[in-house]
ROKOL-483041 format. One record per residue: x, y, z of N, C-alpha, C, CB in turn. Coordinates in nm, 4 decimals, always signed. Glycine has a CB too. Layout:
<recs>
       nc1       nc2       nc3      cac1      cac2      cac3       cc1       cc2       cc3      cbc1      cbc2      cbc3
         X         Y         Z         X         Y         Z         X         Y         Z         X         Y         Z
...
</recs>
This chain:
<recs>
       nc1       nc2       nc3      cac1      cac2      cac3       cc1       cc2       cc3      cbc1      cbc2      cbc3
   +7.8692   +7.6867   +7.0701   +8.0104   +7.7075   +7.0442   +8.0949   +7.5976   +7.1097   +8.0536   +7.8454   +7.0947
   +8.0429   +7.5787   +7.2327   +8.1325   +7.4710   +7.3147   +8.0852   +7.3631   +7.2091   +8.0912   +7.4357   +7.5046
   +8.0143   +7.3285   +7.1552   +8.0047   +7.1754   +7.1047   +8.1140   +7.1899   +6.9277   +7.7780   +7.1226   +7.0750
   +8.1134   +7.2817   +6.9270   +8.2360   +7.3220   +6.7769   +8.3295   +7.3117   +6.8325   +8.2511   +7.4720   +6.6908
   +8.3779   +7.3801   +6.8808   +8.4947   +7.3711   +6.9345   +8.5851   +7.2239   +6.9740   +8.4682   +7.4442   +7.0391
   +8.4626   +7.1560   +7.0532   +8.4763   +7.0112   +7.1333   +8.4921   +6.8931   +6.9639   +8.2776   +6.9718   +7.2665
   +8.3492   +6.8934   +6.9205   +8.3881   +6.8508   +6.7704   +8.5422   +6.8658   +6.6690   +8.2885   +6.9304   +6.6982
   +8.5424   +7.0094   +6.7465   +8.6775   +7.0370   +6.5950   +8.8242   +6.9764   +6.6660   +8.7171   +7.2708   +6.5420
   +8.8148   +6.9694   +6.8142   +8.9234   +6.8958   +6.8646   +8.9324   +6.7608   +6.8435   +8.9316   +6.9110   +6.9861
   +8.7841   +6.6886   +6.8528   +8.8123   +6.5092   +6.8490   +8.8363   +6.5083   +6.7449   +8.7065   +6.3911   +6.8782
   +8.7985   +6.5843   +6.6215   +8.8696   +6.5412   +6.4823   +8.9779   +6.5565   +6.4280   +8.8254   +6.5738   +6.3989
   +9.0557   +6.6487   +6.4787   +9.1732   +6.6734   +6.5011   +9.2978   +6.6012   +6.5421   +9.1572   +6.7381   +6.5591
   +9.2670   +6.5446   +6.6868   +9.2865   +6.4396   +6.7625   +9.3028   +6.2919   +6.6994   +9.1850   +6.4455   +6.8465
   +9.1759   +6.2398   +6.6598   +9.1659   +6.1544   +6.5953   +9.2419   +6.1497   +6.4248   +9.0361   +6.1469   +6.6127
   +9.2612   +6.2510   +6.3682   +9.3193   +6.2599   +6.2884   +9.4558   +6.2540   +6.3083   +9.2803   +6.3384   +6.2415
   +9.4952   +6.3257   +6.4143   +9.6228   +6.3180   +6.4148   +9.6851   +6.1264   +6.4808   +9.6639   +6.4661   +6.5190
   +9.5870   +6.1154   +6.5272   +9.6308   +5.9704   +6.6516   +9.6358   +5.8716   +6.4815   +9.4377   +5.8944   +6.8352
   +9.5909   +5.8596   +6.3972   +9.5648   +5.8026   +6.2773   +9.6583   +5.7938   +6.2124   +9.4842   +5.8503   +6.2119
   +9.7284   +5.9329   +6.1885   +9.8728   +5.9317   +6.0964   +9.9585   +5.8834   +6.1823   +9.9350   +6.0753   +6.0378
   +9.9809   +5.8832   +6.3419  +10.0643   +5.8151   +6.3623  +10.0423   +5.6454   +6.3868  +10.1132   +5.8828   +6.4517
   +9.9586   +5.6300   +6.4288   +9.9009   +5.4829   +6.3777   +9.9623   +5.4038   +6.2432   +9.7433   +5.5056   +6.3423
   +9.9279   +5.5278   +6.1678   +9.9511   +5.4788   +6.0278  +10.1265   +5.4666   +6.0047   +9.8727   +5.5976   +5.9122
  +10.1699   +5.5740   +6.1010  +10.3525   +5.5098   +6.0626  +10.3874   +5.4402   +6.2079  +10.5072   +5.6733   +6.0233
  +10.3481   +5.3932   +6.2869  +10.3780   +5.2887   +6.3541  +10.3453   +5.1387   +6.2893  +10.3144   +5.3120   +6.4732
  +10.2982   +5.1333   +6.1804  +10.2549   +5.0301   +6.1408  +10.3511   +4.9792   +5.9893  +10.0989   +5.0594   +6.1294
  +10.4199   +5.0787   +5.9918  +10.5260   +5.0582   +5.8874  +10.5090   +5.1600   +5.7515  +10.5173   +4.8971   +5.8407
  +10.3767   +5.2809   +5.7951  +10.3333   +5.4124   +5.7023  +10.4474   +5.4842   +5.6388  +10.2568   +5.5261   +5.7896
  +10.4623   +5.5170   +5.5434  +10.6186   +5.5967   +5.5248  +10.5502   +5.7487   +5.4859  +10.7461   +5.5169   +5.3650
  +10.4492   +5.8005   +5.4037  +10.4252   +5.8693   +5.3604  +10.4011   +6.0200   +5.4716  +10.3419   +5.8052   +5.2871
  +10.4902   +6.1143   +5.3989  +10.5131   +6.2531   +5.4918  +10.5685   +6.2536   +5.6185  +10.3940   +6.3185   +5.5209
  +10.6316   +6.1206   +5.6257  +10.7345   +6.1057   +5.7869  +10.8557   +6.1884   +5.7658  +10.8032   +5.9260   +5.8297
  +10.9300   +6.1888   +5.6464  +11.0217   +6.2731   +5.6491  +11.0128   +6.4178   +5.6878  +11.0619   +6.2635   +5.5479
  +10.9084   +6.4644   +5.6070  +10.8337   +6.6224   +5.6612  +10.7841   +6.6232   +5.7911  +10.6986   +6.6709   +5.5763
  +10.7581   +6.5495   +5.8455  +10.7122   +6.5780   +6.0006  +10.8292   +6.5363   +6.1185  +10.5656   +6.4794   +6.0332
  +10.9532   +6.5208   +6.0941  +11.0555   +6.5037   +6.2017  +11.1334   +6.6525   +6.1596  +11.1606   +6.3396   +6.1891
  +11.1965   +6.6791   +6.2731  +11.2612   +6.7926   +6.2653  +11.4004   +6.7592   +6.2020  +11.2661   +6.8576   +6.3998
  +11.4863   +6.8449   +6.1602  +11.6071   +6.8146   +6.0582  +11.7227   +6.9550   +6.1198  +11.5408   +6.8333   +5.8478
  +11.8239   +6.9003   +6.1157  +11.9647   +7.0478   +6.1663  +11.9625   +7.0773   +6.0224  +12.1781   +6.9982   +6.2468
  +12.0620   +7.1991   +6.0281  +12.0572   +7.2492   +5.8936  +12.0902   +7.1871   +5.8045  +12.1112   +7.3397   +5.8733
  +12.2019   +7.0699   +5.7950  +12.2470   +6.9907   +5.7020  +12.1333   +6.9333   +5.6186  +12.3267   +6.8934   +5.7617
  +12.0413   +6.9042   +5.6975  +11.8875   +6.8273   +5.7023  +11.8577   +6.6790   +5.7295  +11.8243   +6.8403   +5.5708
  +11.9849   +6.6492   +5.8329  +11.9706   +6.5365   +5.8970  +11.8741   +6.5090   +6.0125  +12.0802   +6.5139   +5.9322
  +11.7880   +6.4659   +6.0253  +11.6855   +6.4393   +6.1388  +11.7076   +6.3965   +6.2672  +11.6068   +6.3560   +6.1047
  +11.6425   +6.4656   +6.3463  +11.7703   +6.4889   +6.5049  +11.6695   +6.3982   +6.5681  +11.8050   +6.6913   +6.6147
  +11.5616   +6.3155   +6.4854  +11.4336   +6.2581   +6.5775  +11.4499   +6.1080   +6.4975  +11.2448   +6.3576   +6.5557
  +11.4508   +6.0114   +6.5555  +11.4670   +5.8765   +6.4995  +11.3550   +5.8092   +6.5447  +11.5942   +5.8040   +6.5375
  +11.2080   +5.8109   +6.5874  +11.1485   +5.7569   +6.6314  +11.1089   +5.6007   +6.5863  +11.0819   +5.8366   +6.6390
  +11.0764   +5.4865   +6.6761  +11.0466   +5.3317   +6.6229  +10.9197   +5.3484   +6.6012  +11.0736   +5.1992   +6.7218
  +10.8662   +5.2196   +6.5640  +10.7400   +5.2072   +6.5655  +10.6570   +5.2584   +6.7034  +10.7237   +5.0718   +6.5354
  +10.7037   +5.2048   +6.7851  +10.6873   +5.2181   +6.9263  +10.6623   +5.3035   +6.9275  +10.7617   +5.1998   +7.0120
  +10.7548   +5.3958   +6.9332  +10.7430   +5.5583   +6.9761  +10.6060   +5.6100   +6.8992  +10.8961   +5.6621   +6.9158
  +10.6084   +5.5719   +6.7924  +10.4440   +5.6152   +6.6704  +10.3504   +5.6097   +6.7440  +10.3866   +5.5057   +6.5326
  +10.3259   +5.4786   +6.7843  +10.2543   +5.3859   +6.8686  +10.2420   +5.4410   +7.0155  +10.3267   +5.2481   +6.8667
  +10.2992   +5.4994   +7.0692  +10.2424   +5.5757   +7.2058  +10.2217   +5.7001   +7.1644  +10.3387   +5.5819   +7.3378
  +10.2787   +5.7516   +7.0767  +10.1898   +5.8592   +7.0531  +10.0540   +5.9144   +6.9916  +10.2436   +5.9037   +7.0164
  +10.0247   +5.8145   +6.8558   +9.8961   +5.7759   +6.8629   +9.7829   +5.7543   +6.9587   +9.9049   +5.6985   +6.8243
   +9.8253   +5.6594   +7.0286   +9.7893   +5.6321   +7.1936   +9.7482   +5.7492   +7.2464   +9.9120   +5.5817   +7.2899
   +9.8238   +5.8109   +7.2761   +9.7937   +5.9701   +7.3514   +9.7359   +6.0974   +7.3092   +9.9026   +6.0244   +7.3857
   +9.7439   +6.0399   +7.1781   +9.6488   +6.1341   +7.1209   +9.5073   +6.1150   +7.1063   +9.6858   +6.1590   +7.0081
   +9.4986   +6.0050   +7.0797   +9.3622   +5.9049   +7.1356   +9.3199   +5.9467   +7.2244   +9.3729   +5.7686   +7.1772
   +9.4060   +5.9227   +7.3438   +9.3330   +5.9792   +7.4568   +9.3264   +6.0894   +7.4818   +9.3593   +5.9455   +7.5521
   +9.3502   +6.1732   +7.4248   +9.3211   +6.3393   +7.3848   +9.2114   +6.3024   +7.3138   +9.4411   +6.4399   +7.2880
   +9.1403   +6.2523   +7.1772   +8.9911   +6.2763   +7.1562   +8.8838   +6.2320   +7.2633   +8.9548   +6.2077   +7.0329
   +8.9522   +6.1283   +7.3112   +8.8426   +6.1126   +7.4170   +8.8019   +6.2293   +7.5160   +8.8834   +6.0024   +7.5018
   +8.9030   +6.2798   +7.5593   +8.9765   +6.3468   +7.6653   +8.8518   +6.4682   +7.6470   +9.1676   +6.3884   +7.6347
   +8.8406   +6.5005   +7.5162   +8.7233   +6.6009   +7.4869   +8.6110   +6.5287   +7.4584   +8.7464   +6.6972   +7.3705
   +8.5740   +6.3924   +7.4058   +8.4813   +6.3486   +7.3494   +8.3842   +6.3604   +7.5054   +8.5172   +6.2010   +7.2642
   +8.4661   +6.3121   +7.5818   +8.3741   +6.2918   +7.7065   +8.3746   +6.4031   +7.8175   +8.4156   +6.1603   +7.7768
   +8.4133   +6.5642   +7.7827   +8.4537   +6.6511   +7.8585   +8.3271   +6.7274   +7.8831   +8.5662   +6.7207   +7.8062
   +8.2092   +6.7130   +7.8074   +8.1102   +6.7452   +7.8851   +8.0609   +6.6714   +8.0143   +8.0230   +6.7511   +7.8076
   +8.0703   +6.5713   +8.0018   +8.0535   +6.4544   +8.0982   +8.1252   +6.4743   +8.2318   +8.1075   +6.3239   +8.0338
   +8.0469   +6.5002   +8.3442   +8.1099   +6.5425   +8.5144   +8.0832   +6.4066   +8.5785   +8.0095   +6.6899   +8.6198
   +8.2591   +6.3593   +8.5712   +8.2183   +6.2545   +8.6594   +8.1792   +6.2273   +8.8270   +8.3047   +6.1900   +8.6363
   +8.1322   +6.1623   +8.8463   +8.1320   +6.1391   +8.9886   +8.2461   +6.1585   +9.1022   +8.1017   +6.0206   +8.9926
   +8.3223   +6.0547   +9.0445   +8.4357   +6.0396   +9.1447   +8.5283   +6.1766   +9.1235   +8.5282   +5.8889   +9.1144
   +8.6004   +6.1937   +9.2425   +8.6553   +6.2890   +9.2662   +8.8031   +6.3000   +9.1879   +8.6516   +6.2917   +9.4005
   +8.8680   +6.1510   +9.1875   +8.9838   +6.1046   +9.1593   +8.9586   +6.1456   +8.9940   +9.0119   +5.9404   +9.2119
   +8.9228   +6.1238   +8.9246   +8.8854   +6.1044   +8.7834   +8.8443   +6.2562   +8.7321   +8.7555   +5.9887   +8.7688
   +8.7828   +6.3439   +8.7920   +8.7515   +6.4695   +8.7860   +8.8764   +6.5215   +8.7944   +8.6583   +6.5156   +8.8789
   +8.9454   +6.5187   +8.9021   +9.0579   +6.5704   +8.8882   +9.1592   +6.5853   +8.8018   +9.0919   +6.5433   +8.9479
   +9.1906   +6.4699   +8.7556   +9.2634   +6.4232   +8.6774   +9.2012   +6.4448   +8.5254   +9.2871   +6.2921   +8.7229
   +9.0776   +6.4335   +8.4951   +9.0180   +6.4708   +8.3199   +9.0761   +6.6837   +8.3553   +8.7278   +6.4238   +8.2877
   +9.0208   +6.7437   +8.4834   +9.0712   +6.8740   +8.4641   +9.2098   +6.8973   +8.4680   +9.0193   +6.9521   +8.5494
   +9.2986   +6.8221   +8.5187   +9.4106   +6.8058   +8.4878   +9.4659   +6.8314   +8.3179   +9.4235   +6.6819   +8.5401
   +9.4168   +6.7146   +8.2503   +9.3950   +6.6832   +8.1293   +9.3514   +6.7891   +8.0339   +9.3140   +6.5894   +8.1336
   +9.2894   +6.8447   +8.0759   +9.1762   +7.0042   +7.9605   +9.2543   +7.0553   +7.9951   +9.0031   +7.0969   +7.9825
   +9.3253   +7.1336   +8.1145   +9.4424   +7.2172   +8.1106   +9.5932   +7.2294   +8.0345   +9.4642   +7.2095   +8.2145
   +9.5901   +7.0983   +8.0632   +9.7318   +7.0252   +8.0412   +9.7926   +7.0347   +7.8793   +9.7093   +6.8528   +8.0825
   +9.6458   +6.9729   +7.7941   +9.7043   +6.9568   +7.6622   +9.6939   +7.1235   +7.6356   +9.6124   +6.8404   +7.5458
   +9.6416   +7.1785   +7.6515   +9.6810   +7.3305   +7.5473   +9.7963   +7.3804   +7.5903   +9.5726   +7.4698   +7.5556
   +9.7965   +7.3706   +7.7433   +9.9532   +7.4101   +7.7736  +10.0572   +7.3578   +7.6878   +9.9965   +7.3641   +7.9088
  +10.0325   +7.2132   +7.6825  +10.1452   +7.1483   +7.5752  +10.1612   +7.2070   +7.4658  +10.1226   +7.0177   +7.5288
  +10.0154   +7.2046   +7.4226  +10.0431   +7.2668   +7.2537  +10.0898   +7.3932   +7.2282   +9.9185   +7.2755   +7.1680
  +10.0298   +7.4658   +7.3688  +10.1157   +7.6033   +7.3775  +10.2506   +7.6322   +7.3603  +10.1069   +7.6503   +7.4853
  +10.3091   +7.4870   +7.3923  +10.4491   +7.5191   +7.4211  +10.5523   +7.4622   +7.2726  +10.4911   +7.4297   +7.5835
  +10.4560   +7.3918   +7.2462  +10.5112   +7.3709   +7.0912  +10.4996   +7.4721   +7.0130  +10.4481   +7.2688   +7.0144
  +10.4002   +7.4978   +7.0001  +10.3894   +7.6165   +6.8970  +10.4788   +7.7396   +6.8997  +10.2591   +7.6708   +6.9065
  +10.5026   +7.7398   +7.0254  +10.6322   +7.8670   +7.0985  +10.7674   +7.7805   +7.0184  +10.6552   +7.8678   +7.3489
  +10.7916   +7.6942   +7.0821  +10.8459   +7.5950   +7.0516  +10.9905   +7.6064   +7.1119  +10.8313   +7.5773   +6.9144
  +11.1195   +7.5636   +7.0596  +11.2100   +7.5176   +7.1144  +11.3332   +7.6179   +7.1089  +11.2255   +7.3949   +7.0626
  +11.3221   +7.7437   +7.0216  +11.3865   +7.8293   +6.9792  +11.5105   +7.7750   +6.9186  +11.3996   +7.9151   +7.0702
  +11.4751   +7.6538   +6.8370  +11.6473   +7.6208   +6.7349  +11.5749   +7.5393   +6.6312  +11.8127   +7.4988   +6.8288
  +11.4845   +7.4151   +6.6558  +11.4168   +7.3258   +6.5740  +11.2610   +7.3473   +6.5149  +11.4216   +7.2125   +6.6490
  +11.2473   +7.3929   +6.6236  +11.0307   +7.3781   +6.6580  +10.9775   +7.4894   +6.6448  +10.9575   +7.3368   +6.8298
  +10.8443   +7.5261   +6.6202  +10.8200   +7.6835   +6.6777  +10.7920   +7.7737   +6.5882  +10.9336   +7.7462   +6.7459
  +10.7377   +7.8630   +6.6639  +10.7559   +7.9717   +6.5512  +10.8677   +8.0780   +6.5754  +10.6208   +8.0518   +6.5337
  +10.9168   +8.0014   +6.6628  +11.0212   +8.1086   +6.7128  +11.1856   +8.0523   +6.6568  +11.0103   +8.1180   +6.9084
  +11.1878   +7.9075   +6.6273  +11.2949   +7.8412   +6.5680  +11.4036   +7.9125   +6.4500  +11.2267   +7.7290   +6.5118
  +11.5191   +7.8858   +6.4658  +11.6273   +7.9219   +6.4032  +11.6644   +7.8684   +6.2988  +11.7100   +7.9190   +6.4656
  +11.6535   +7.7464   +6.2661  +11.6870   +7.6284   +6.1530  +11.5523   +7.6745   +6.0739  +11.6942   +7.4323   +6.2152
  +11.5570   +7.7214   +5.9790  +11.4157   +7.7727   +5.8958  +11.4088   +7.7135   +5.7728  +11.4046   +7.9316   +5.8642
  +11.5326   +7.6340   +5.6911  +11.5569   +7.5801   +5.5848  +11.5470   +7.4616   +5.5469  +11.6376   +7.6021   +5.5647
  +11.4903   +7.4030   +5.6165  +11.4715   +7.2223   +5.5795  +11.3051   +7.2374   +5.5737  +11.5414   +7.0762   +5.7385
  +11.3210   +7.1084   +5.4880  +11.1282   +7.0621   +5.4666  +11.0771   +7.0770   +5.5642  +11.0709   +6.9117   +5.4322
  +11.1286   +7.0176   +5.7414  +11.0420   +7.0221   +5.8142  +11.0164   +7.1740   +5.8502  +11.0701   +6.9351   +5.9120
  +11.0818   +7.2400   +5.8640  +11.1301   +7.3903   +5.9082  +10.9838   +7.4827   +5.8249  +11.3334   +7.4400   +5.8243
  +10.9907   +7.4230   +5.7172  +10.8583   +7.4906   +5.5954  +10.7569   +7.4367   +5.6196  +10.8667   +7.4674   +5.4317
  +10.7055   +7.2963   +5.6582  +10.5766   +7.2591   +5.6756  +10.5655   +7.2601   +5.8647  +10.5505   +7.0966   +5.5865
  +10.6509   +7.3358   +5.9507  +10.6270   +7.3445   +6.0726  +10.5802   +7.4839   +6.0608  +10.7385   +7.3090   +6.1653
  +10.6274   +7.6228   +5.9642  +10.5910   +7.7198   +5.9752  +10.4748   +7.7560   +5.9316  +10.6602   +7.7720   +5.9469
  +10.4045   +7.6336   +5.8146  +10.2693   +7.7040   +5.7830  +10.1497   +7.6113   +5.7993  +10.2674   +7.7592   +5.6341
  +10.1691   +7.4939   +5.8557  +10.0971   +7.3908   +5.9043  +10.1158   +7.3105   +6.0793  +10.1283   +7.2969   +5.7924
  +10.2254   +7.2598   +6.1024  +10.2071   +7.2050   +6.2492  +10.2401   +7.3344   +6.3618  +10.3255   +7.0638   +6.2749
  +10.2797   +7.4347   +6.3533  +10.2845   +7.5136   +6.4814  +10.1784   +7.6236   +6.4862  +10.4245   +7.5782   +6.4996
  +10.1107   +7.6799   +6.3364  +10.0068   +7.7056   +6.3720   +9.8551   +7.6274   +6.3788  +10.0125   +7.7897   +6.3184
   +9.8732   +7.4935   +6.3834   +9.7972   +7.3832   +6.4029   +9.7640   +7.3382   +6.6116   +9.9010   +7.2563   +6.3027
   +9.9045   +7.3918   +6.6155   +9.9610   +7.3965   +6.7569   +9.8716   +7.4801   +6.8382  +10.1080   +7.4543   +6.7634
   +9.9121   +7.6051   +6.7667   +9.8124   +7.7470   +6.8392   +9.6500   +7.7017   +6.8140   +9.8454   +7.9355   +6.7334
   +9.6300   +7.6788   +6.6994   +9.4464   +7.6720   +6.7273   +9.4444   +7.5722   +6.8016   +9.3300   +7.6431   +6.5961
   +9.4988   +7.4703   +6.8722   +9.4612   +7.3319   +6.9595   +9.4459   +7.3851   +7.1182   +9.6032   +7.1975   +6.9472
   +9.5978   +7.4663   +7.1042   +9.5703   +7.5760   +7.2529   +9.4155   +7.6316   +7.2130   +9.7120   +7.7489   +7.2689
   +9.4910   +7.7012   +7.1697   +9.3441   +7.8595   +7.1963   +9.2121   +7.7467   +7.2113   +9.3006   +8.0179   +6.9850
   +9.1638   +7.6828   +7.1151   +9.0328   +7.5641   +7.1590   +9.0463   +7.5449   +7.2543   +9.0122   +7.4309   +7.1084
   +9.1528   +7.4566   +7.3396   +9.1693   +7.4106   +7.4543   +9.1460   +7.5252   +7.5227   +9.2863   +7.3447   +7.4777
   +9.2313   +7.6450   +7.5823   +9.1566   +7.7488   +7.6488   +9.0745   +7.7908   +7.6521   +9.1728   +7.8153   +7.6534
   +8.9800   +7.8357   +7.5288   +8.8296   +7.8228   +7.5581   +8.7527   +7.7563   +7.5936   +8.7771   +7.8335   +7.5029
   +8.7884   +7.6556   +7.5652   +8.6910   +7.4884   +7.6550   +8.7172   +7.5374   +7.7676   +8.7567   +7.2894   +7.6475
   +8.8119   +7.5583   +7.8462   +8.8390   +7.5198   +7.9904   +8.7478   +7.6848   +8.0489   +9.0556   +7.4946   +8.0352
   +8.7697   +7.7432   +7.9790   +8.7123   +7.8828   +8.0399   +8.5638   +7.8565   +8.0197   +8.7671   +8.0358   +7.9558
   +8.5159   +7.8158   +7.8723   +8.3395   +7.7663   +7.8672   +8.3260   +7.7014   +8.0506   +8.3013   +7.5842   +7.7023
   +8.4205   +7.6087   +8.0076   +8.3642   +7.4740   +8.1427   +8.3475   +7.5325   +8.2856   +8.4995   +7.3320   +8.1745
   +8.4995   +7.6305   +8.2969   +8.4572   +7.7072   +8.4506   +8.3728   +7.7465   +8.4730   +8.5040   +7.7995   +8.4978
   +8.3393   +7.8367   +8.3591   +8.2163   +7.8967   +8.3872   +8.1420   +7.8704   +8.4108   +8.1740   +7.9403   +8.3457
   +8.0552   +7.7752   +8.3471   +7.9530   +7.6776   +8.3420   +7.9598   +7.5984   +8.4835   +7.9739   +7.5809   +8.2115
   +8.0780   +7.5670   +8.5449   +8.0589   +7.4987   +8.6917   +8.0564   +7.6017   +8.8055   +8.1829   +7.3937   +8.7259
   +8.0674   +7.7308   +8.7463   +8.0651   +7.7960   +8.8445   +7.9364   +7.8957   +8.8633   +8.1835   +7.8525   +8.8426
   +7.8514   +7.8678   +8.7530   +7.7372   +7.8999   +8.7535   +7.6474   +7.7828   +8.8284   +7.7064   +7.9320   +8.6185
   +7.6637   +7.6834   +8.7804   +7.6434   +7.5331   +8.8749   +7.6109   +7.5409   +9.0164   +7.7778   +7.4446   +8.8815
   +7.7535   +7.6303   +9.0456   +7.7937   +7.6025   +9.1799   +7.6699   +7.7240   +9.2816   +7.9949   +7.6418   +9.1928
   +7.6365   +7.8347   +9.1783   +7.6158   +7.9696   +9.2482   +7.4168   +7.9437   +9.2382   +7.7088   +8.1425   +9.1338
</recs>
């Protein structure tokens, strides 16, 4: 199960680090649907290439982040910080998926724009399965080090 789970995140990951790749590079296709919009349906998110471009980046390092999460490193500094990391992103995604209570979410108020429709039946519950994976990884992993440990 841990290796599904771990699999279904780097592809995920990597999928997602890709589309933004792909509009940091001058991609246009489904950028409009993926920024958030006020009701008028003006887009409250202007991101540059740049911005694409570190986020790709970080999502990257989110497949890795699992690619190599079976892997116990040595150093102490680096351990820390990858468990840092396994915690960290589901919390995030946790908190998107909750989201912002006006734009984001499933809890959001603005419900009538494109993004508003492809956030309610694709990116926030995309959000929740990235948590919930992520929480089970981290609970597999305790366990597993704490059987280690005993």
């Amino acid at each position: 199960m841990k290796s599904i789970l771990t699999s279904a995140l780097v592809l995920i990951f990597m999928g997602l680090s890709s589309i933004h790749f792909y509009w940091a590079f001058g991609g246009k296709f489904g950028i409009d649907s993926a920024l958030p919009m006020n009701a008028e349906g003006t887009k409250i998110l202007n991101p540059t290439s740049l911005d694409s471009l570190i986020v790709g980046g970080g999502l990257l390092i989110f497949a890795f982040l699992y690619l190599f999460s079976n892997y116990t490193p040595k150093n102490k500094f680096i351990l820390i910080i990858r468990n840092i990391g396994l915690w960290g992103i589901p919390v995030t995604f946790m908190m998107r998926a909750i989201g912002d209570f006006k734009y984001i979410g499933f809890f959001k108020q603005i419900t009538t724009t494109q993004f508003a429709y492809w956030d309610t039946i694709f990116y926030s519950p995309l959000c929740l399965l990235i948590a919930v994976f992520g929480f089970i990884l981290v609970r597999i992993n305790n366990n597993s080090s704490y059987e280690k440990r005993a």
